[in-house]
LUMROZA-800567 format. One record per atom (N, C-alpha, C): chain; atom name; x, y, z. Coordinates in nm, 2 decimals, padded with zeros to 4 digits. Layout:
residues N
<node><chaine>A</chaine><atome>CA</atome><c1>X</c1><c2>Y</c2><c3>Z</c3></node>
...
//
This chain:
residues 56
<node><chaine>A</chaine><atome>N</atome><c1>-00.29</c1><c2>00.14</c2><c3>-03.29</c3></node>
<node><chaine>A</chaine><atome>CA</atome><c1>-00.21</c1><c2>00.03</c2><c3>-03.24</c3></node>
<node><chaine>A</chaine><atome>C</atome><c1>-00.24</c1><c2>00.01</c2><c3>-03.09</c3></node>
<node><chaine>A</chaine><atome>N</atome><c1>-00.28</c1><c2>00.15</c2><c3>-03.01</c3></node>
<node><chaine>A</chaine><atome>CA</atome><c1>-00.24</c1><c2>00.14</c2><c3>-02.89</c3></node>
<node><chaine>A</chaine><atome>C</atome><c1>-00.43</c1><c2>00.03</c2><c3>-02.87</c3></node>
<node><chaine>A</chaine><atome>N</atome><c1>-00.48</c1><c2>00.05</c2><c3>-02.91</c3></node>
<node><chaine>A</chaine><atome>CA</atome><c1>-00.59</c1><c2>-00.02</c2><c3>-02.89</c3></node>
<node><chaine>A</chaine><atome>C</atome><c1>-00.62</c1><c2>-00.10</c2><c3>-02.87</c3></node>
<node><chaine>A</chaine><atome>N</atome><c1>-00.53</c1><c2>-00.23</c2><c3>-02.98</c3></node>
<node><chaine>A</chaine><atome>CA</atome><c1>-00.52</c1><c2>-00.35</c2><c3>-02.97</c3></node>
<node><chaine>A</chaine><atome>C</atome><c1>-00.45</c1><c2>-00.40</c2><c3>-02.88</c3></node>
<node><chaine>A</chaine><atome>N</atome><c1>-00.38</c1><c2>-00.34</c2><c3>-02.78</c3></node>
<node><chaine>A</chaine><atome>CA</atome><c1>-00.30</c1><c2>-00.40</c2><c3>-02.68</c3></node>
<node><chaine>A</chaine><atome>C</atome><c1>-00.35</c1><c2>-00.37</c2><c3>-02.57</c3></node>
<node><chaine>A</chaine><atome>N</atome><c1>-00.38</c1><c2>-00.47</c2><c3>-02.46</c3></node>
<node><chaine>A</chaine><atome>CA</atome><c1>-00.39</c1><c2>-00.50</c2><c3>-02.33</c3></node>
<node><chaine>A</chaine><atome>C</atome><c1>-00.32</c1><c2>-00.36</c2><c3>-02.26</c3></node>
<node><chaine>A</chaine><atome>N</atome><c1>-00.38</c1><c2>-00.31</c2><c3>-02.13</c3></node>
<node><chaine>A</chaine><atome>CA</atome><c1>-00.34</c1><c2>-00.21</c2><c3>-02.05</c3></node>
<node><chaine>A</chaine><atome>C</atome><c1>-00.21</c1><c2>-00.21</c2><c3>-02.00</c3></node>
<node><chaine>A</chaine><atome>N</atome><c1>-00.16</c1><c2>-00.32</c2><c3>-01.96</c3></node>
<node><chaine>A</chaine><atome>CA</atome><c1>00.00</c1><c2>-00.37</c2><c3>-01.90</c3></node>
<node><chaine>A</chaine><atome>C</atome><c1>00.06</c1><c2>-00.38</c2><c3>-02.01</c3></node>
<node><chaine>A</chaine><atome>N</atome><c1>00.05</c1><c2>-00.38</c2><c3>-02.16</c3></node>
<node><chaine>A</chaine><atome>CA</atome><c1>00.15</c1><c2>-00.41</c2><c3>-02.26</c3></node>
<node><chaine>A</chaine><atome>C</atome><c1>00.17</c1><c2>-00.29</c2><c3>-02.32</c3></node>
<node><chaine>A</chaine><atome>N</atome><c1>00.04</c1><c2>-00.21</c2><c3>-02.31</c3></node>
<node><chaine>A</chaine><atome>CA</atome><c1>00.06</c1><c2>00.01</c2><c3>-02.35</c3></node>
<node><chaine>A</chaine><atome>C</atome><c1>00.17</c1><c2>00.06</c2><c3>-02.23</c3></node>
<node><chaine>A</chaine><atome>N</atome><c1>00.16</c1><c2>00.03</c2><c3>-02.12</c3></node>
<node><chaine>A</chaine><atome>CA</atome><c1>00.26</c1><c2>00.02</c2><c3>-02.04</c3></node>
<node><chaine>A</chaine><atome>C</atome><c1>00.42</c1><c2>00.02</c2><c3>-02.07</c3></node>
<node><chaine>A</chaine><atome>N</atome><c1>00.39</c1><c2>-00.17</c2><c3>-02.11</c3></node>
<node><chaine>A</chaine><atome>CA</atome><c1>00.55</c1><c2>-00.19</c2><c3>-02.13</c3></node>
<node><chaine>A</chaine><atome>C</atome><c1>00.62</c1><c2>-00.16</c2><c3>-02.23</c3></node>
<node><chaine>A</chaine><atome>N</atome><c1>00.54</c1><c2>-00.09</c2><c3>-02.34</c3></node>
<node><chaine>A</chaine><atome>CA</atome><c1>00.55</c1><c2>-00.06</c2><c3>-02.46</c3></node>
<node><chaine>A</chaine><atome>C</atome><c1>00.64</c1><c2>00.12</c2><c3>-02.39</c3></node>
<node><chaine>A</chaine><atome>N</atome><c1>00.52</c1><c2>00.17</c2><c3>-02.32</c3></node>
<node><chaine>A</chaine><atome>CA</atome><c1>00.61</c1><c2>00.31</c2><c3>-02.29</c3></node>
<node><chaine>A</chaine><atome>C</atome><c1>00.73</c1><c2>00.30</c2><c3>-02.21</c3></node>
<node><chaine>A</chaine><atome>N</atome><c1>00.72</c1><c2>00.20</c2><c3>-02.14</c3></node>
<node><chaine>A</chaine><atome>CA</atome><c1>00.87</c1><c2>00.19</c2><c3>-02.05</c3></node>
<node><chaine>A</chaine><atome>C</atome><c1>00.99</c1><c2>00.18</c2><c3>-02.15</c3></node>
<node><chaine>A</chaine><atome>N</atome><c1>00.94</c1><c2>00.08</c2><c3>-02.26</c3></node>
<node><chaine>A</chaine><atome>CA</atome><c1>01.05</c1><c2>00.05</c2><c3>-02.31</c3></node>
<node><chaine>A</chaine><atome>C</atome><c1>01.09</c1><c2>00.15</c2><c3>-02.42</c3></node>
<node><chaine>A</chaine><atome>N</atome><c1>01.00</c1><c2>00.26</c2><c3>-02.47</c3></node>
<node><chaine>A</chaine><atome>CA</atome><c1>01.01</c1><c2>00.36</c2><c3>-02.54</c3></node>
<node><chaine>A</chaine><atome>C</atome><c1>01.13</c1><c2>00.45</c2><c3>-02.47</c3></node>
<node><chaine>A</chaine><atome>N</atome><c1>01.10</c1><c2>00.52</c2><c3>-02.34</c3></node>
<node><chaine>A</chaine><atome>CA</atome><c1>01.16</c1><c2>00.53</c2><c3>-02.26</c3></node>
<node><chaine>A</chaine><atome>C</atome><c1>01.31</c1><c2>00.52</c2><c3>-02.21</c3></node>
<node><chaine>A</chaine><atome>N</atome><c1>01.30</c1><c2>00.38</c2><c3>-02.24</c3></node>
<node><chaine>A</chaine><atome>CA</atome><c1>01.40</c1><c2>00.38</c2><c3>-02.20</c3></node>
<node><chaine>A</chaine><atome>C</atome><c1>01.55</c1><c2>00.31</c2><c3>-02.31</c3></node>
<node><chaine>A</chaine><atome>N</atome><c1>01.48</c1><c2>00.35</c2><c3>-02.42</c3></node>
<node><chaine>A</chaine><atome>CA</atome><c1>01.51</c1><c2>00.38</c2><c3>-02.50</c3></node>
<node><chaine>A</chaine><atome>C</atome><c1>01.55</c1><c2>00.55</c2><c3>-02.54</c3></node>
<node><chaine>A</chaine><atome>N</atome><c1>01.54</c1><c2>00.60</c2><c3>-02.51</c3></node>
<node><chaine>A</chaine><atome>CA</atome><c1>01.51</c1><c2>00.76</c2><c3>-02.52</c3></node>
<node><chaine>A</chaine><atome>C</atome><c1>01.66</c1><c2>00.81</c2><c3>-02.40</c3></node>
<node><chaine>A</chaine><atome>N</atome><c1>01.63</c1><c2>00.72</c2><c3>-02.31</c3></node>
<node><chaine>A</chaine><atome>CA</atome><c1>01.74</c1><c2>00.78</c2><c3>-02.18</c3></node>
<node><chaine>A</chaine><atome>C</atome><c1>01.89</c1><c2>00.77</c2><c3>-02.23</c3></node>
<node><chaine>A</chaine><atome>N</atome><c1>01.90</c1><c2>00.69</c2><c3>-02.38</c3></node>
<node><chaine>A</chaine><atome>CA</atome><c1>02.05</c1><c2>00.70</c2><c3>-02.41</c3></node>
<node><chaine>A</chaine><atome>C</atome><c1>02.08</c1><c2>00.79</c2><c3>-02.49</c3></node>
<node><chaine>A</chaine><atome>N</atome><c1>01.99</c1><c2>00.88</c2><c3>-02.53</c3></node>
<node><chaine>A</chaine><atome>CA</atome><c1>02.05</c1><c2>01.01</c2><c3>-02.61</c3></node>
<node><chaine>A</chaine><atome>C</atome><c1>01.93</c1><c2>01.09</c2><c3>-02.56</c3></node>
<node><chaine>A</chaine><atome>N</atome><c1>01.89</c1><c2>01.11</c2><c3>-02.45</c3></node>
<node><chaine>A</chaine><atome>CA</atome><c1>01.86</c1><c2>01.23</c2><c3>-02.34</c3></node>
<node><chaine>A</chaine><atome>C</atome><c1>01.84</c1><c2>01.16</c2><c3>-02.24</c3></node>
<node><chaine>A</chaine><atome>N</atome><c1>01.92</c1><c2>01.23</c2><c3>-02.16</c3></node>
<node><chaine>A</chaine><atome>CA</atome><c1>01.93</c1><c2>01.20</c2><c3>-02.01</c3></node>
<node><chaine>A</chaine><atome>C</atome><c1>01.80</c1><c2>01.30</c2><c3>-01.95</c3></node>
<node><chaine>A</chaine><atome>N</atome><c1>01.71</c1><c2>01.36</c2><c3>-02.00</c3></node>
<node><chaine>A</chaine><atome>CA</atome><c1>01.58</c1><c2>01.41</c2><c3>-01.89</c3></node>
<node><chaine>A</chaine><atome>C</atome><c1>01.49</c1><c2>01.28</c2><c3>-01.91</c3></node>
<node><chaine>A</chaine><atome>N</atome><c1>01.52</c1><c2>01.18</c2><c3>-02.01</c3></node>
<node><chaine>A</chaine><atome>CA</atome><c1>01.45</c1><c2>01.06</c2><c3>-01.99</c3></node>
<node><chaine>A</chaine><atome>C</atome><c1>01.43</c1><c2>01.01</c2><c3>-01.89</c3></node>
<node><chaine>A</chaine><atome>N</atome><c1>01.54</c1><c2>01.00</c2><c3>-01.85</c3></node>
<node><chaine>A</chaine><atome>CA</atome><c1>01.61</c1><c2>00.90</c2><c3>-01.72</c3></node>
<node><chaine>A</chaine><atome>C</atome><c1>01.47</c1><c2>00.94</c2><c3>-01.62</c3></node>
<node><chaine>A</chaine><atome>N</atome><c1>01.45</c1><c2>01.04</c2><c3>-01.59</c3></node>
<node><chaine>A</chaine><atome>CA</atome><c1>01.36</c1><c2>01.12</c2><c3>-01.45</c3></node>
<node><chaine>A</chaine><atome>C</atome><c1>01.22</c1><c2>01.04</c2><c3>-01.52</c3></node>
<node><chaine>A</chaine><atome>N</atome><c1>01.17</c1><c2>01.05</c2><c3>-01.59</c3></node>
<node><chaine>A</chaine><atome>CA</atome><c1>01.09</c1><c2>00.98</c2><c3>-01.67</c3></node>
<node><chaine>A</chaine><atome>C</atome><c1>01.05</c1><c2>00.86</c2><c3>-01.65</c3></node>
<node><chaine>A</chaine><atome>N</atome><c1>01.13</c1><c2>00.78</c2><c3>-01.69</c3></node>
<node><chaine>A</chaine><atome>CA</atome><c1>01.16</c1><c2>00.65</c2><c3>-01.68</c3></node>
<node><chaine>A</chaine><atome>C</atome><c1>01.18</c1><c2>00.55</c2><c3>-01.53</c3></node>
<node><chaine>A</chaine><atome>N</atome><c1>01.23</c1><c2>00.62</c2><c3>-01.42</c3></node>
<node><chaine>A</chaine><atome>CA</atome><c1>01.21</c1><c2>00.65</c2><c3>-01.30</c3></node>
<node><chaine>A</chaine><atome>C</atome><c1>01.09</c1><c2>00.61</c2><c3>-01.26</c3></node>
<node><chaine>A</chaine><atome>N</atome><c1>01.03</c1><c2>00.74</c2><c3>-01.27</c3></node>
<node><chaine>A</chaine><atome>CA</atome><c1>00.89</c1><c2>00.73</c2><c3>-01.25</c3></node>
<node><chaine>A</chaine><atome>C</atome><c1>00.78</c1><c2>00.68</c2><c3>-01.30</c3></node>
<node><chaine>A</chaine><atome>N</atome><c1>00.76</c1><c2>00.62</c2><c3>-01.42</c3></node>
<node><chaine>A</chaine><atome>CA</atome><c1>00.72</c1><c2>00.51</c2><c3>-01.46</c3></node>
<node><chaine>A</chaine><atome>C</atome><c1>00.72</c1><c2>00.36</c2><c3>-01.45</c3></node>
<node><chaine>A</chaine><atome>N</atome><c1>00.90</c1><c2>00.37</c2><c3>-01.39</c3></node>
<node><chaine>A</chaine><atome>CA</atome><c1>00.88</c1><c2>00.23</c2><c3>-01.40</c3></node>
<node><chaine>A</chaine><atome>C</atome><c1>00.80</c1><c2>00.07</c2><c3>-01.32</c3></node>
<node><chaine>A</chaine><atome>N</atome><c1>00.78</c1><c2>00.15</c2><c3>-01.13</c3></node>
<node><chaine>A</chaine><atome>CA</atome><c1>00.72</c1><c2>00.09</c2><c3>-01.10</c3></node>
<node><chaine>A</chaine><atome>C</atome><c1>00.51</c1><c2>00.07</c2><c3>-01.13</c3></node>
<node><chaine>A</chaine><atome>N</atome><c1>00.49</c1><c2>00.18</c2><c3>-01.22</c3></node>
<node><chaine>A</chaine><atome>CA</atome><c1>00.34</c1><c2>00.15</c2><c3>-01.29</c3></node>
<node><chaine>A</chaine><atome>C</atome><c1>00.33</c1><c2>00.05</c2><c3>-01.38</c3></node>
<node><chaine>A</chaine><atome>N</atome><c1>00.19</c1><c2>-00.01</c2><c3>-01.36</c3></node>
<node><chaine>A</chaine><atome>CA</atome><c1>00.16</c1><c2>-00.11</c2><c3>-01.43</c3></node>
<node><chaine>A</chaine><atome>C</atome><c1>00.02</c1><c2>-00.10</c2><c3>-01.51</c3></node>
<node><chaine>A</chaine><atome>N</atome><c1>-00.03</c1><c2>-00.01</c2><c3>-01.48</c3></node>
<node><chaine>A</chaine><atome>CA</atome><c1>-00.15</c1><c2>00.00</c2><c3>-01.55</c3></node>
<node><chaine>A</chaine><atome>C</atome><c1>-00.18</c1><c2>00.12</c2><c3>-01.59</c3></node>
<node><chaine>A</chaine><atome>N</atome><c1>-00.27</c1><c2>00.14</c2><c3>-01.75</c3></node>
<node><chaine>A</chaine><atome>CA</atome><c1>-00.28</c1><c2>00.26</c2><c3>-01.77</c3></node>
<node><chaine>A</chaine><atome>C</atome><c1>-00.37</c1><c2>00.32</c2><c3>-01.77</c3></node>
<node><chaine>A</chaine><atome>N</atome><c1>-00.43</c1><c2>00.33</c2><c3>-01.63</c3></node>
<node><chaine>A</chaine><atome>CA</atome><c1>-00.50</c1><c2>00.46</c2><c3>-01.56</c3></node>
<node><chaine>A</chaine><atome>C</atome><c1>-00.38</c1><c2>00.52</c2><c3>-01.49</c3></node>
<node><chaine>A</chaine><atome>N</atome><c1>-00.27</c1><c2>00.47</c2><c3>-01.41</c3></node>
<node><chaine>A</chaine><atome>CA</atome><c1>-00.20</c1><c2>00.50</c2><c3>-01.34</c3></node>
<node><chaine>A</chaine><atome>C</atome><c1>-00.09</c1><c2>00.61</c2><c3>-01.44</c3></node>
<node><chaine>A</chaine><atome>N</atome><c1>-00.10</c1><c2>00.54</c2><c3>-01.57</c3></node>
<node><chaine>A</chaine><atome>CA</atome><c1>00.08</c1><c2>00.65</c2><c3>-01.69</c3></node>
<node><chaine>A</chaine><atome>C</atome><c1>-00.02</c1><c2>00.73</c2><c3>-01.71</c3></node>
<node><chaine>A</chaine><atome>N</atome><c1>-00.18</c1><c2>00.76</c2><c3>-01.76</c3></node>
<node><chaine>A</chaine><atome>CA</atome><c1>-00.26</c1><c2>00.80</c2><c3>-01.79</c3></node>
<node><chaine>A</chaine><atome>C</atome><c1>-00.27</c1><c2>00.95</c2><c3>-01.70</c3></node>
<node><chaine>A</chaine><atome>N</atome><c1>-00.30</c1><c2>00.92</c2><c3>-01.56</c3></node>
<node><chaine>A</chaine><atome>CA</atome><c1>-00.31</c1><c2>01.05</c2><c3>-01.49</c3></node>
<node><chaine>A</chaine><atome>C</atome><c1>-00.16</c1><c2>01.05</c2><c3>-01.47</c3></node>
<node><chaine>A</chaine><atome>N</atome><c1>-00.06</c1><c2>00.99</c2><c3>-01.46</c3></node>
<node><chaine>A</chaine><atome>CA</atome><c1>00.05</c1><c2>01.08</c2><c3>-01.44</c3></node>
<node><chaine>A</chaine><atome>C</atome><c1>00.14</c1><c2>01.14</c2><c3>-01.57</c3></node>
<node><chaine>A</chaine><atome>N</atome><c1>00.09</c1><c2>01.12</c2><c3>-01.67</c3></node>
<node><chaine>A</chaine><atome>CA</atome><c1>00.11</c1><c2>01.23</c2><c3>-01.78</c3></node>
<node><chaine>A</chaine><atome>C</atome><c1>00.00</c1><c2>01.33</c2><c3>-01.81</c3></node>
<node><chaine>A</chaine><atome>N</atome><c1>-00.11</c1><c2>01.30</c2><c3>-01.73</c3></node>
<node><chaine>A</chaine><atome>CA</atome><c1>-00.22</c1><c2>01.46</c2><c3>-01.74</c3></node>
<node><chaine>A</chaine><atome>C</atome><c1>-00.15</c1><c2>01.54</c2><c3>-01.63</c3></node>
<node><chaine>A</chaine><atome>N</atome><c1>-00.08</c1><c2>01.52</c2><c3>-01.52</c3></node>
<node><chaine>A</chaine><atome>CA</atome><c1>-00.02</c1><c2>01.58</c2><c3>-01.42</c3></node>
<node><chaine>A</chaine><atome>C</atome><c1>00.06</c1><c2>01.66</c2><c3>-01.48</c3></node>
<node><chaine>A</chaine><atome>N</atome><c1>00.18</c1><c2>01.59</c2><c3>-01.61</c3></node>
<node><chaine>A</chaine><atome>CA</atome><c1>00.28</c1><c2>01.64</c2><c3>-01.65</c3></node>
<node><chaine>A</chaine><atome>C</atome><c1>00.24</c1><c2>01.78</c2><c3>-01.74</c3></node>
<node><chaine>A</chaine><atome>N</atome><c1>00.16</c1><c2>01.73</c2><c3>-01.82</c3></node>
<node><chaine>A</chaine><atome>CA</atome><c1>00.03</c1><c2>01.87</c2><c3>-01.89</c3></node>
<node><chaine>A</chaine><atome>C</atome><c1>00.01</c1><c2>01.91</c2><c3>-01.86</c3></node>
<node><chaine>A</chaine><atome>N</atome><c1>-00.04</c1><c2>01.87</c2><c3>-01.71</c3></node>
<node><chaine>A</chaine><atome>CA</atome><c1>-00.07</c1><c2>02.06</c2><c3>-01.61</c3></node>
<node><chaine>A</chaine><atome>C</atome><c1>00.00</c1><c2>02.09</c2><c3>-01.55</c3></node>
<node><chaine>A</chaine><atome>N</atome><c1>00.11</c1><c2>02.08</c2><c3>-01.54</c3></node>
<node><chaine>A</chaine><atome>CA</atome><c1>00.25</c1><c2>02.12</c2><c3>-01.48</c3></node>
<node><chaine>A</chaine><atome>C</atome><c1>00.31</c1><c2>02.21</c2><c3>-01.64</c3></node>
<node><chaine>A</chaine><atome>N</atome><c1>00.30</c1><c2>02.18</c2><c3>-01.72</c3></node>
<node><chaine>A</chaine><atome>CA</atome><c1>00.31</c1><c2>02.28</c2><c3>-01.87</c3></node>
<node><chaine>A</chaine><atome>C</atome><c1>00.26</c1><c2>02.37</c2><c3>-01.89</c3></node>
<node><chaine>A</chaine><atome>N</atome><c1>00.10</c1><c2>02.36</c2><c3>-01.81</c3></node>
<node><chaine>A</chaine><atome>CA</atome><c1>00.04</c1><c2>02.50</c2><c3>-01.87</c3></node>
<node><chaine>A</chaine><atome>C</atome><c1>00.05</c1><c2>02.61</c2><c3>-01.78</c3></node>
//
């Protein structure tokens, strides 16, 4: 699915995932935060590889 959609709509798709998520977990919120002013996805792209190497 994520294929067929333009780079700003993989985006608004995770924002809105997101922020959906922040009403039955609040570590969403920090998430969602930080997401929200990105718009393109090279930008959610390295900042969830960040979050991966922050895990290992």
């Amino acid at each position: 699915m994520c294929l067929r959609l333009e780079s700003g709509q993989r985006a608004g798709r995770l924002k809105q995932w997101l922020n959906l998520l922040r009403r039955r977990h609040p570590e969403a919120q920090d998430a969602f935060v930080q997401v929200r002013g990105m718009t393109g996805q090279a930008q959610i792209s390295a900042w969830m590889d960040a979050l991966i190497a922050i895990e290992k």
